[in-house]
Every structure is written in structure tokens, then in C-alpha cells.
C-alpha positions in Angstrom: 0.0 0.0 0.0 2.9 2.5 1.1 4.6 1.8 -2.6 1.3 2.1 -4.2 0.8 5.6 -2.5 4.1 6.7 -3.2 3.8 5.7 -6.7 1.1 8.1 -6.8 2.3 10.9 -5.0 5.4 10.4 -7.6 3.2 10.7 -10.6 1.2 13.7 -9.4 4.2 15.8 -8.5 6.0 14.8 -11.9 3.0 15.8 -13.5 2.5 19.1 -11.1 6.6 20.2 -11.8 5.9 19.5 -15.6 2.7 21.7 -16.1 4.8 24.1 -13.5 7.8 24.4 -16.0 5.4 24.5 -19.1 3.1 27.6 -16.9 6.3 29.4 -16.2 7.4 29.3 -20.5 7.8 33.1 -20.9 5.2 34.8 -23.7 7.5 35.5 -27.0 6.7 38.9 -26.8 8.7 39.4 -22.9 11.3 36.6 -24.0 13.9 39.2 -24.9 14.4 37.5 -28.4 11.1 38.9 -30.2 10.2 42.3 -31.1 7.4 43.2 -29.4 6.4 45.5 -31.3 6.2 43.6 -34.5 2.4 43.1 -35.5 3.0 39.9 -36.8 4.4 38.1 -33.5 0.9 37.3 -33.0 1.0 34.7 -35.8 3.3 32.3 -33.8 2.5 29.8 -31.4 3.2 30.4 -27.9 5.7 27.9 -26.2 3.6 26.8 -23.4 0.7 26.2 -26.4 3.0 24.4 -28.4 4.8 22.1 -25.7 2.6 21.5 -23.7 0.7 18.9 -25.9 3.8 16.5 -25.7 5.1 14.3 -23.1 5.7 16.3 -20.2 9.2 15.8 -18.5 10.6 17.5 -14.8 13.0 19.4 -16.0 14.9 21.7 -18.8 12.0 23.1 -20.8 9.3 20.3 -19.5 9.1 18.2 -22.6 10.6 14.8 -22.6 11.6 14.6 -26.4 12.8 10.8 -26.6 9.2 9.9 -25.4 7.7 11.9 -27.4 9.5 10.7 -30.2 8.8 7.3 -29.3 5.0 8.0 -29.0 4.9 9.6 -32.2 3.9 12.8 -31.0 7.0 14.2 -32.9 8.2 13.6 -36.2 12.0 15.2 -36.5 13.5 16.2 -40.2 17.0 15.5 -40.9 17.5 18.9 -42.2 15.6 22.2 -41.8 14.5 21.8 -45.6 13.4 18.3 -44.7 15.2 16.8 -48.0 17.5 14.0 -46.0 16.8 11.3 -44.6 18.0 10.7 -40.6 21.0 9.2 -40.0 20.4 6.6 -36.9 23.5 5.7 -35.6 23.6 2.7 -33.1 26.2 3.7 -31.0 27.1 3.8 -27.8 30.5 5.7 -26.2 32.1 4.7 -22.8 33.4 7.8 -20.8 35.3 6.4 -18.1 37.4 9.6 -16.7 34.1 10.5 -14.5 35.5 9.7 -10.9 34.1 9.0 -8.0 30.6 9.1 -9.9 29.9 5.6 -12.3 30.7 5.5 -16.0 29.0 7.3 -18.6 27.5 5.6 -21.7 26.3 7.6 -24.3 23.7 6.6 -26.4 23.6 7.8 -30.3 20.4 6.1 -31.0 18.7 8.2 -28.6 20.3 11.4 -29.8 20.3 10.5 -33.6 16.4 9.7 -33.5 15.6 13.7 -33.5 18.8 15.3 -34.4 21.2 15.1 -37.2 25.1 14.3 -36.3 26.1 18.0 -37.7 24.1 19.4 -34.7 27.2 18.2 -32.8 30.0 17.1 -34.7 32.6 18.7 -35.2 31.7 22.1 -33.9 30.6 20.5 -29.8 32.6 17.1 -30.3 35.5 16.2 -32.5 34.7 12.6 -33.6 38.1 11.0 -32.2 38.3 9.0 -29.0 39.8 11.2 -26.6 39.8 14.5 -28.1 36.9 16.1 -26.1 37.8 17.5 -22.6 34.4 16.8 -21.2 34.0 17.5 -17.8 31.2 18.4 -15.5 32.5 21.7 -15.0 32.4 22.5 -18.6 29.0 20.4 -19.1 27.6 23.2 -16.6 28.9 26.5 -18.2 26.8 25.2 -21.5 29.8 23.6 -22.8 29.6 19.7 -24.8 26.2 17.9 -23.5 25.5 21.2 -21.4 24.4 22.9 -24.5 21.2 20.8 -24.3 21.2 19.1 -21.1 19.4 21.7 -18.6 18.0 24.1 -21.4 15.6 21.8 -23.5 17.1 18.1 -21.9 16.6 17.0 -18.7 18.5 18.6 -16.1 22.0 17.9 -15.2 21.3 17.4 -11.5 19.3 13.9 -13.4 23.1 12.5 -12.5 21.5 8.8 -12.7 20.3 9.3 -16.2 24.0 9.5 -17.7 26.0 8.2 -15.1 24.9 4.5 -15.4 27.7 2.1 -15.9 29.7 0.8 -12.7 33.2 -0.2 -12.7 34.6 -3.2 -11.8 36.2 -0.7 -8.9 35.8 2.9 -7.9 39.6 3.8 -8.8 40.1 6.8 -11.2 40.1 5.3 -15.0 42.5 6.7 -17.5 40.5 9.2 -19.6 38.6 7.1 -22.8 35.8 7.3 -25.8 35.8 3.5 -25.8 33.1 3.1 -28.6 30.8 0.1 -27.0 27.8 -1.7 -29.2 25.3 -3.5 -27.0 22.9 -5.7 -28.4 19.0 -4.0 -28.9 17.5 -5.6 -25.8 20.7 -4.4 -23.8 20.1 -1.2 -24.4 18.3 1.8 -22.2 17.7 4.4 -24.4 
């Protein structure tokens, strides 16, 4: 009974911080992006109109894109001009320099599903093992995955939703892009 109610309570205030986020999306006309004073402002959707139909996440900007992706209540273009294809790439990479928190495996599909690779190769992430200096302190001045992650991804204080893969032992592992394929019904993306 106590799990039950706590499953509840869970629900309601993931569901109550997710309307919260969308209920706080600023109009475009005080956003500081828009002119205000441009007539034709009133022609575009508001954020909270247009997000708040998809599946609402906790954090960054309330929307959880992979399941809304998955639900098909998004249908992402390759392109702007919508004349590629998408590239999935079924990949996974190992960062293992992440000490005294567990591993982090990154999962292409998931990003590759909604997002071309140009979005973050080579401009965010040179595609060679090693050659990014990711770190949490960079993550969290918008730098690499902090681009997204906190802004329109889930938060970067979700620590559980990257750092997922144990080590054999908690001692500091040399710096590594180990590229890692896992088998479909291995995966958690």
C-alpha cells in the first residue's frame, strides 16, 4: 500500500513540476528574443501552447523529447529543408574519466532519432576517442552535452540518467571514448 501511494504521490508531482515548468514558459513577446512591437508576433504559437501537448518531463524546458518521439507525437527532419533522410547511428560511447561518480554511456540512438550528427559534430565534439575534454565543469557552463542538457534536456542534477555504468572498482580510469555496441535488448535508451 505505502509503494502504491508513493507511486502516486510520484506521478502527481512529476506531472504538477511538468505543467509548472510548461506555466512558467515566458510569452515571445517578454522573452527578450522577439520584437514586441512587431504586429505579426501574434502569428506564432506560444511555447507553453505548443509544448505543452507532448510528453511532459521535470525538467529543462518540461518536454521529454525521446518519449515523445517514441509515442509519435514528434516527427523530427533531418535537415531544416526536410530533404535527408535521418541518419540513426547505433552507437554507444564509454566515458570512463568521471571519478568517484559511475561511467558514462552515451547513447547515439537516442540522440540520432531527433537530431542530425552535424548538430554536434565537429563544432561540440571532434569525432576522435579522446579529443573532447568533457568535464562536469564544462557540461555546466553550457559547454559539450550542457548545450542541451538543462536548457531543453533534462536537467544535469538527473546525475542517474548518464551516469549509469559501474566499474569493476571505484579507482580513477584513464581518460577514454571507448566506442561500445550493445545488443537492442541491452540497451536503455
Amino acid at each position: 500500500m505505502k509503494s502504491t501511494i508513493a507511486a502516486l504521490m510520484t506521478g502527481i508531482l512529476f506531472v504538477l513540476g511538468s505543467s509548472l515548468a510548461l506555466a512558467q514558459a515566458t510569452p515571445l513577446k517578454d522573452d527578450g528574443l522577439h520584437d514586441s512591437g512587431n504586429p505579426a508576433l501574434d502569428l506564432l504559437q506560444e511555447p507553453r501552447e505548443a509544448l505543452g501537448v507532448l510528453q511532459p518531463a521535470g525538467g529543462g524546458n518540461g518536454v521529454d523529447w525521446v518519449a515523445a518521439l517514441q509515442t509519435g507525437q514528434i516527427s523530427p527532419r533531418a535537415n531544416l529543408q526536410g530533404d535527408q533522410e535521418q541518419e540513426i547511428l547505433d552507437l554507444d560511447i564509454l566515458m570512463t574519466d568521471t571519478f568517484p561518480l559511475p561511467h558514462v554511456m552515451f547513447p547515439h540512438t537516442a540522440h540520432t532519432q531527433w537530431m542530425s550528427c552535424a548538430m554536434c559534430h565537429e563544432d561540440l565534439f571532434v569525432s576522435e576517442i579522446g579529443a573532447n575534454p568533457v568535464n562536469m565543469g564544462n557540461i555546466l557552463e553550457g559547454e559539450f552535452c550542457g548545450v542541451c542538457h538543462g536548457a531543453v534536456s533534462f536537467p544535469l542534477t538527473e546525475c542517474n540518467r548518464c551516469h549509469i555504468v559501474k566499474p569493476d572498482s571505484m579507482q580513477r580510469a584513464p581518460p577514454s571514448g571507448a566506442i561500445v555496441k550493445r545488443p537492442r535488448e541491452n540497451r536503455r535508451d
